[in-house]
C-alpha positions as CSV (number, residue, x, y, z in Angstrom):
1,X,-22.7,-0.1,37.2
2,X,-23.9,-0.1,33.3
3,X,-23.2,3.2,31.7
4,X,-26.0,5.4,30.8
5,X,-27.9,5.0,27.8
6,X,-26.5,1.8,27.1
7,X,-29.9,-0.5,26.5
8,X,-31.2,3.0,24.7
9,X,-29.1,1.6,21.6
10,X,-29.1,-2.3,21.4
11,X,-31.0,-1.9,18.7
12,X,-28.6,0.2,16.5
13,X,-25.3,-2.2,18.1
14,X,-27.4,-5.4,16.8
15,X,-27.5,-3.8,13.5
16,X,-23.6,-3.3,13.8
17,X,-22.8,-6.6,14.9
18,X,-22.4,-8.6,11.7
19,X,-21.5,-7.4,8.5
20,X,-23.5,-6.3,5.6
21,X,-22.5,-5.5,1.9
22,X,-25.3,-3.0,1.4
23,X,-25.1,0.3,3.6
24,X,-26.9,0.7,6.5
25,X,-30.0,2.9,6.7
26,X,-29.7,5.3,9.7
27,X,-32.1,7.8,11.7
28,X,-31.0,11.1,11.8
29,X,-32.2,12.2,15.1
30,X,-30.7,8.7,16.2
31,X,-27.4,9.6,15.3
32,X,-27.6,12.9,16.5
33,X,-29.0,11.5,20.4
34,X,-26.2,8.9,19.6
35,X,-23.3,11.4,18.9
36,X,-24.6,13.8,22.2
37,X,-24.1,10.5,24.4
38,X,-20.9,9.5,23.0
39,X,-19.4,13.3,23.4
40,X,-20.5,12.6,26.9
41,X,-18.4,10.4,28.1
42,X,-15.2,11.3,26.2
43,X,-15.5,14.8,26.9
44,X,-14.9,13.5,30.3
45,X,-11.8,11.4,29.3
46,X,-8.3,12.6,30.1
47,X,-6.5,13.8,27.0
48,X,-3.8,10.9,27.9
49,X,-5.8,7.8,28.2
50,X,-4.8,5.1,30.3
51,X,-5.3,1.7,29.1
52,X,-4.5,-1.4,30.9
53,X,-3.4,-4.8,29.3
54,X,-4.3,-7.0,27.4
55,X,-5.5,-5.1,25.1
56,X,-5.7,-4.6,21.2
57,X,-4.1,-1.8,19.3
58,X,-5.8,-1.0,16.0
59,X,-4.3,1.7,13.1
60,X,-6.2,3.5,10.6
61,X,-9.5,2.0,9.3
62,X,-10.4,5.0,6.6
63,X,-13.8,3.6,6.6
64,X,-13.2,0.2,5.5
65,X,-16.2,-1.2,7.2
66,X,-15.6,-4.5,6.1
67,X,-11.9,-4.7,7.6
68,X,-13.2,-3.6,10.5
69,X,-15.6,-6.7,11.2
70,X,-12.9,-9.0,10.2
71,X,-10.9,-7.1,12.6
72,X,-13.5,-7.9,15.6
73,X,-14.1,-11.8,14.0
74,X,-10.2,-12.6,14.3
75,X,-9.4,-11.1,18.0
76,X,-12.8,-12.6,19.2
77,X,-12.8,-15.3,21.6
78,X,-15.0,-19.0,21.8
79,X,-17.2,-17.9,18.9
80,X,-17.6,-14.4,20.4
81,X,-16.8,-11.1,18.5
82,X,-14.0,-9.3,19.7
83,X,-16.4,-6.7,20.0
84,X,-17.4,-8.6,23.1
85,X,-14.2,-10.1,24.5
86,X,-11.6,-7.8,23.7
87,X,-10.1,-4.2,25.1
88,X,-9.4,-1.7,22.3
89,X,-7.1,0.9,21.8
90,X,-7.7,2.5,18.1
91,X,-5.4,5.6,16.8
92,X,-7.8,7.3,14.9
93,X,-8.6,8.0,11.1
94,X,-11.7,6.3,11.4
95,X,-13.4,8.6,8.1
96,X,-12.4,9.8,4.9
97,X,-10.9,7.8,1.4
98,X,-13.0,4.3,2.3
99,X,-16.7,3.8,1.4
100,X,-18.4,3.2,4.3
101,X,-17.4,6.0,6.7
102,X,-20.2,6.7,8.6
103,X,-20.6,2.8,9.2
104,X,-16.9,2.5,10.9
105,X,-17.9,5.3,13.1
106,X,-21.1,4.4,14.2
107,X,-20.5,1.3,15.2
108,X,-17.3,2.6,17.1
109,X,-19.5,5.1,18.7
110,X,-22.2,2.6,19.8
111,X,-19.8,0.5,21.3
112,X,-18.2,2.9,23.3
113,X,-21.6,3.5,24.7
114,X,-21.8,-0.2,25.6
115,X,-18.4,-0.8,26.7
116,X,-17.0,2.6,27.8
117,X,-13.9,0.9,29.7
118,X,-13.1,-1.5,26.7
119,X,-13.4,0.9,23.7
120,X,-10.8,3.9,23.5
121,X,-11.1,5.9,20.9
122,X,-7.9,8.2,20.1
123,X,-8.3,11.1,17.7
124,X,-6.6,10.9,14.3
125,X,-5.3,13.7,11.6
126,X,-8.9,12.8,9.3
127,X,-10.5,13.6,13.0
128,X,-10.9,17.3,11.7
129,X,-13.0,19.3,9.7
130,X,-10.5,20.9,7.6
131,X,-9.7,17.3,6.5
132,X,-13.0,15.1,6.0
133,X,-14.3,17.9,4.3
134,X,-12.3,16.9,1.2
135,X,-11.3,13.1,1.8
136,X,-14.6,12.1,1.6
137,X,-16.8,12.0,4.9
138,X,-18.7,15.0,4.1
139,X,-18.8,13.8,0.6
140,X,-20.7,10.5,2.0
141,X,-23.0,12.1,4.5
142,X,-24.1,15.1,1.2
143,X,-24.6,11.6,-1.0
144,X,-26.4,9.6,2.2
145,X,-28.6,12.9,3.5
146,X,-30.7,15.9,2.4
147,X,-28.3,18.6,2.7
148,X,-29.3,20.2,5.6
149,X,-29.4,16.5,7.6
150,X,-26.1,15.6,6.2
151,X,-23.9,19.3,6.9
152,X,-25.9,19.0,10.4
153,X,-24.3,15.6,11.1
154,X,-21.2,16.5,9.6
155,X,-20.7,19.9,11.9
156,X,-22.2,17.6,15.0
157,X,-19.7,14.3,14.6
158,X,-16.7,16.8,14.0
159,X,-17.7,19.1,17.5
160,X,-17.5,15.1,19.0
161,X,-14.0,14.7,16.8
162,X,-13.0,17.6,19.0
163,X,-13.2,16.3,22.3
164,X,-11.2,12.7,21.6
165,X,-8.1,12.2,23.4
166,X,-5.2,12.7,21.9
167,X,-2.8,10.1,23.0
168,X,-2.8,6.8,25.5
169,X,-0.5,5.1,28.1
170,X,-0.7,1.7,27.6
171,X,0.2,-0.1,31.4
172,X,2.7,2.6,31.9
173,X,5.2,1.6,29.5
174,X,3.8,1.9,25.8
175,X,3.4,5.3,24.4
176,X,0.4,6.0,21.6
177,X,-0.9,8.1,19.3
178,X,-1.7,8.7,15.7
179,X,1.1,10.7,13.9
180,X,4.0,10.9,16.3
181,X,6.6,12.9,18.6
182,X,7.6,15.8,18.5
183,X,9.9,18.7,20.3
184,X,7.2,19.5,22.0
185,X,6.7,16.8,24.1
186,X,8.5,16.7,27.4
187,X,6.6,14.5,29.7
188,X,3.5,12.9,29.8
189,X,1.8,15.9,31.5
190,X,2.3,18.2,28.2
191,X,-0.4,15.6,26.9
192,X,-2.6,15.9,29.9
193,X,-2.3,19.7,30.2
194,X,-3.7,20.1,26.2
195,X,-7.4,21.4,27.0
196,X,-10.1,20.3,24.6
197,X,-12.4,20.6,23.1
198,X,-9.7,21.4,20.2
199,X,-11.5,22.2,16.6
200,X,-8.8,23.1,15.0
201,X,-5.6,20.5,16.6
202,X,-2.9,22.8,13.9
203,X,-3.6,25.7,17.0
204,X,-1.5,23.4,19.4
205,X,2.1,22.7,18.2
206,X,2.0,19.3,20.4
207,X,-1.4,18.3,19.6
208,X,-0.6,18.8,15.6
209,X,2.7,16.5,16.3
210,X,0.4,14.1,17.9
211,X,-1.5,14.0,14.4
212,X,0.6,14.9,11.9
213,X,4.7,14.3,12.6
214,X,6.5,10.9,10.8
215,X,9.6,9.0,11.3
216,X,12.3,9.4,9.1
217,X,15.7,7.4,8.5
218,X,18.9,9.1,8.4
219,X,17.6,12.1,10.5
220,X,18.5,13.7,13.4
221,X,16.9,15.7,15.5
222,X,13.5,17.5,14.3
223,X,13.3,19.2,10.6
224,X,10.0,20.1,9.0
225,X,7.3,17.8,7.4
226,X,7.4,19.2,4.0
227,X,5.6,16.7,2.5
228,X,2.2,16.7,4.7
229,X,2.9,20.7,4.9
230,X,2.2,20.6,8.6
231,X,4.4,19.2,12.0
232,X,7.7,17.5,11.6
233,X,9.7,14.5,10.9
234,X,11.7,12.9,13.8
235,X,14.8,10.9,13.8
236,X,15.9,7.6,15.8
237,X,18.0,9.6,18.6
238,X,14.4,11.8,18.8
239,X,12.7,8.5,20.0
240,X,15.7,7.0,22.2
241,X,16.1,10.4,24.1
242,X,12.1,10.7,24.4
243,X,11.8,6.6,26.0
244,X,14.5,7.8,28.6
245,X,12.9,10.6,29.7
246,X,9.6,9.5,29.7
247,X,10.5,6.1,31.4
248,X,8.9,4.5,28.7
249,X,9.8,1.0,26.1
250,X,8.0,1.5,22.7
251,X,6.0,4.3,21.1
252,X,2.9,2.8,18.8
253,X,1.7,5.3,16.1
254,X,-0.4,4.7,13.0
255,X,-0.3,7.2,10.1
256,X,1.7,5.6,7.3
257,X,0.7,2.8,5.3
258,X,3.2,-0.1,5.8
259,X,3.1,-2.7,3.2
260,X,3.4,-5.5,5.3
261,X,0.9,-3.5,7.9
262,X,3.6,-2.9,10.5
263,X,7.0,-1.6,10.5
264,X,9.3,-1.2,13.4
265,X,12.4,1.6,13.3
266,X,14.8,3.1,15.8
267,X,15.7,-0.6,16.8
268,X,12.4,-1.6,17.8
269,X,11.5,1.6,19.8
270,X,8.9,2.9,17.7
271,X,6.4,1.0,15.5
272,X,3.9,1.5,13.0
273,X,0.1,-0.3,12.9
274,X,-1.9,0.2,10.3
275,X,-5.0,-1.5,10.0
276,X,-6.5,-0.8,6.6
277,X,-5.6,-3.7,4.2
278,X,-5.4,-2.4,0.4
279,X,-5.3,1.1,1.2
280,X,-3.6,1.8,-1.9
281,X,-4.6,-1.0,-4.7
282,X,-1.5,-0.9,-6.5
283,X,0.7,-1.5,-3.4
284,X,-1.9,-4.4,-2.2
285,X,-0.7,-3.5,1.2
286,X,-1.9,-6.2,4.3
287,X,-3.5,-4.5,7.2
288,X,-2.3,-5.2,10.9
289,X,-3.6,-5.3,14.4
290,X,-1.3,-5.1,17.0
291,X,-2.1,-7.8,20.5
292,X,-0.6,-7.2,23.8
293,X,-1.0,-9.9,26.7
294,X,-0.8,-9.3,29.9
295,X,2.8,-9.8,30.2
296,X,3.7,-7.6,27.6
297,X,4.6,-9.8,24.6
298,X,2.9,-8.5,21.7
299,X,2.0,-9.9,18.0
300,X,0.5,-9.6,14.9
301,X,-2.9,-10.2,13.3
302,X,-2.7,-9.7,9.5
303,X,-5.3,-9.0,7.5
304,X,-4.6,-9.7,3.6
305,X,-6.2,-7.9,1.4
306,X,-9.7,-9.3,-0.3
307,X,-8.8,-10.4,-3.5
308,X,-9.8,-13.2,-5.6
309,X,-5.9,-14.8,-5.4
310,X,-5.8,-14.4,-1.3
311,X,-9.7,-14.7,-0.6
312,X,-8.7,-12.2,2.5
313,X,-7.2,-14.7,5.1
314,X,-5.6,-14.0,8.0
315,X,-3.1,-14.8,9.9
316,X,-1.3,-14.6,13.3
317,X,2.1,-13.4,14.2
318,X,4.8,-13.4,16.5
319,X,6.5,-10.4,16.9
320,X,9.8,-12.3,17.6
321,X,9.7,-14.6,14.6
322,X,10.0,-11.4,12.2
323,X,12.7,-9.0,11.0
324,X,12.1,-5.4,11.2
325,X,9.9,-4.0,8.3
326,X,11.2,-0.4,7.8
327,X,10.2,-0.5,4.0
328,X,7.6,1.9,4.4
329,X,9.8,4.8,6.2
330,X,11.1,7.7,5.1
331,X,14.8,7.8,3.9
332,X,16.4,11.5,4.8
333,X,18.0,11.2,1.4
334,X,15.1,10.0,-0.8
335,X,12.8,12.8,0.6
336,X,12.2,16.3,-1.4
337,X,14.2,18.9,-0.3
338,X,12.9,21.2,2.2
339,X,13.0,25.0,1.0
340,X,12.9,26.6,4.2
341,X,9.9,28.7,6.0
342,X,7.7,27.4,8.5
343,X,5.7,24.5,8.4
344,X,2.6,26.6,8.6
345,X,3.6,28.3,5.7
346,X,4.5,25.2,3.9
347,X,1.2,23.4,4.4
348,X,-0.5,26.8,3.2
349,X,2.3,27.1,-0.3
350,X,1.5,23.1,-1.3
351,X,-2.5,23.9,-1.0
352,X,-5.6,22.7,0.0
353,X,-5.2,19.2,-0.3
354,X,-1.4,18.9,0.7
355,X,-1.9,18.3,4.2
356,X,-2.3,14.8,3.4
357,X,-0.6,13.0,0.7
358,X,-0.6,9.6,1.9
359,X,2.0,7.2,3.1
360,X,5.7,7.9,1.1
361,X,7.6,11.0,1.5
362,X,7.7,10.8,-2.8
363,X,4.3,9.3,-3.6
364,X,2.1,11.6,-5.9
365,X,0.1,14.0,-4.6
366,X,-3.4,13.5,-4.4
């Protein structure tokens, strides 16, 4: 049976289908009807998906609207847009530090609507208000709307941000989320069990780990994340001990920028997909998108970035034709000390803007 609503915007999923360079003119009421119908159906999502295979797993897009049509043209299928063809799994931070925000999660939103078993949509950290009020979705909406439209849509997409799951089972065995593990997190029920809506995820120690908490190397156990000033940072015997119990292979996260746009660690039990290519110009990162078949053999699509030397190609990759990529990680020994306290009263010490610093444990603040 078609889902509600779901001829009630072909018009505005046309309009999303192929790419344009110039921003997309938008009805507000539209978007409002738009955000009510999406809320709809994942408010009445579990808080642990449960996705089946194949399907494709896709990191942080940070409004990069055109990445994210490139991502749907290289998984399509026969001249057919993945949009189409393909099952999703995306791990959130779909707003904030890109320029076309309110494009990426529109036409995530609209697809949902038209394919509510094929697109999952997991929250991520930027999924909050405290957050994309200063990395740059409400910043968009104020410079796209009058003011009263634009803080209207912000407070209405961010009630919506509220109700996304938080995590996803991926055919039993495959563990995801945005940020990470953390002690919290005993079985797969503590994810079920967290109620939503959840405005504020820093209220629920798991549902912040879920968010917020990194890998580090040379760590064991749990210490605190003093570099995003909120949840932890997890070592390798963290992740092995958390696969046993859970009966589980791999845990998928997004979060960090890889430069190579994955990274494996704890001997392949934990990896990294991020799917924003050139998220910092300097590094000239590549962007990743993580395919699972139906027997469980995964690879990469790469996405390089869009410059005039590599004209954006991509490429495809076999997970078992490529050393691990740990570059990206945290080293226990290269990250600042941590002066004691709480992690809540870290994040509120390092400020309004610590909470998210970017991808190195030592990279400048922002």
């Amino acid at each position: 049976m078609p889902p509600p609503n779901k001829f009630a915007y072909m018009g505005l999923l046309k309009k999303h289908l192929t790419f344009s360079d110039e921003r997309l003119d938008y009805d507000v009421q539209e978007l409002l009807k738009l955000i009510k119908d999406a809320k709809e159906i994942i408010a009445a999502e579990p808080s642990l998906l449960e996705v089946q295979l194949p399907c494709i797993i896709v990191g942080d897009i940070h409004g990069q609207y055109l990445d994210l049509h490139r991502i749907f043209g290289m998984v399509g299928e026969k001249n057919k847009s993945g949009q189409t063809t393909r099952r999703f799994l995306f791990l959130g931070d779909y707003v904030d530090r890109g320029p076309n925000s309110l494009e990426c999660i529109v036409a995530l939103l609209v697809n949902k609507l038209a394919f509510p078993r094929m697109f999952n949509l997991l929250r991520g950290n930027h999924e909050s208000m405290a957050i994309n009020r200063v990395y740059g979705f409400y910043q968009e909406l104020r410079d796209r709307f009058p003011e009263e439209e634009a803080n209207l849509l912000w407070r209405t997409f961010n009630d919506l941000f509220a109700h996304l799951p938080l995590a996803a089972i991926v055919h039993g065995r495959i563990l995801c989320m945005h940020g990470g593990i953390g002690p919290h997190l005993n079985s797969l029920d503590d994810i079920r069990a967290i109620r939503r809506p959840l405005d504020d995820p820093n209220t629920n120690p798991l549902a912040c780990d879920l968010l917020w908490s990194d890998p580090m190397i040379d760590l064991t156990g749990y210490i605190p994340n003093s570099v995003r000033g909120v949840s932890v940072y997890f070592g390798e015997d963290t992740v092995v001990k958390l696969c046993e119990k859970l009966k589980i292979e791999l845990v998928v996260r997004a979060h960090q920028m890889m430069l190579n746009g994955y990274g494996f660690y704890c001997k392949r039990k934990l990896l990294t997909i991020f799917s924003a290519p050139r998220y910092y110009p300097e590094k000239n990162n590549k962007g990743a998108v993580l395919k699972i078949d139906r027997n469980l053999k995964i690879g990469f699509y790469l996405l390089n970035p869009v410059t005039q030397q590599t004209k954006g190609e991509l490429k495809f990759r076999d997970d078992y034709t490529r050393k691990d990529d740990d570059s990206s990680y945290m080293s226990r020994q290269a990250a600042p000390d941590y002066n004691g306290g709480s992690s809540t009263e870290q994040q509120q010490n390092l400020g309004p803007v610590s909470p998210d610093t970017g991808a190195f444990a030592n990279a400048p603040k922002k």
